[in-house]
N, C-alpha and C positions, 0 to 999 in steps of 0.2 A: 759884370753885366750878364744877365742869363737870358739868352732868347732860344722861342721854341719857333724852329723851321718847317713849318706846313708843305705838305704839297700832295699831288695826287688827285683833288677837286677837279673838277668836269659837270657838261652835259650827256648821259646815256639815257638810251632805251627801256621803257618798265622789265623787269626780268633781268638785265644785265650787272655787271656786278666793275666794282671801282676798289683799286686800292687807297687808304691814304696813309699817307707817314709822314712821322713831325719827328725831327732830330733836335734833342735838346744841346746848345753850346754854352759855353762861360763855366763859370766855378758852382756847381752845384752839391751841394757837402750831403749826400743820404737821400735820395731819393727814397721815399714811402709806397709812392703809386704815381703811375701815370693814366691817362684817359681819355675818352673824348667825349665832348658836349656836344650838343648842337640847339642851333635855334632857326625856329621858321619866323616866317615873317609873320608880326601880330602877336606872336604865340612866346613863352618864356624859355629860358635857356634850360636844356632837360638831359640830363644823364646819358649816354648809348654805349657806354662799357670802361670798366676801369679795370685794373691789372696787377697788384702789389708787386713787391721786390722779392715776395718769395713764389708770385705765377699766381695768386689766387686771383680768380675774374668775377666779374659780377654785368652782368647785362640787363637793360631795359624790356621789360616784355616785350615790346614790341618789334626786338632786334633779333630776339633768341633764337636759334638755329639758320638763320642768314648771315648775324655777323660774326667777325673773329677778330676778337684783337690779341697783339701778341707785344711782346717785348725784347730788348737785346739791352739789360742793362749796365753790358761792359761798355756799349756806344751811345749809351742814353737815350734810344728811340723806341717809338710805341709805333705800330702800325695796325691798321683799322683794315681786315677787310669783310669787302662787304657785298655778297650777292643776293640774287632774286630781288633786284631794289625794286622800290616801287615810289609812287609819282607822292606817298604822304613822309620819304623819305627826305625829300628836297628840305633844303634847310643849309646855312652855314654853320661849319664844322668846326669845334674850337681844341683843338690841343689842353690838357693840362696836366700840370704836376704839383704833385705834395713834396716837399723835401727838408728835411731839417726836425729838430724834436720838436718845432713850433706848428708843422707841417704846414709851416707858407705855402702860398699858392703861385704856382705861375703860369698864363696864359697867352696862348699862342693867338697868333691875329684873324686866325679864321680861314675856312677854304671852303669857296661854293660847289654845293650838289645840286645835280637840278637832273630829276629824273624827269622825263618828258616824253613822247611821242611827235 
């Protein structure tokens, strides 16, 4: 059974910045990529940075130069961080990974942001 451990979601300040990290557990044979989704409220679940097994990143326009995500894939985790947030940033936060030559999917339960004043 393979679950992805979220955490690091909060309420901050516009401009302040949050870590998050999701530790993957269970039998996972090849991870491809890891990354993180998000989705607002109304709005469809959208991209904000994926990561391959050999480091190659890719980011959301809208993330660029604010976020960083990174990986440790001897311990199976991805960490997102993320400054200068701002209030169109709120959204829950979804963990995922590709793993296998099928490159299944798996997704994490979600960690709320909520950038706010």
């Amino acid at each position: 059974q393979v679950q992805l451990l979220e955490s690091g979601g909060g309420l901050v300040q516009p401009g302040g910045s949050l870590r998050l990290s999701c530790a993957a557990s269970g039998t996972i044979f090849g991870i491809n990529a890891m990354g993180w989704y998000r989705q607002a409220p109304g709005k469809q679940r959208e991209l904000v940075a994926t990561i391959t097994s050999a480091g190659r990143t890719n980011y959301a326009d809208s993330v660029k130069g604010r976020f960083t995500i990174s990986s440790d894939n001897a311990k199976n985790t991805v960490l997102l961080q993320m400054n200068s947030l701002k209030p169109e940033d709120t959204a829950v936060y979804y963990c995922n990974v590709l793993a296998g030559l099928a490159n299944r999917d798996y997704w994490g339960q979600g960690t709320q942001v909520t950038v706010s004043s």
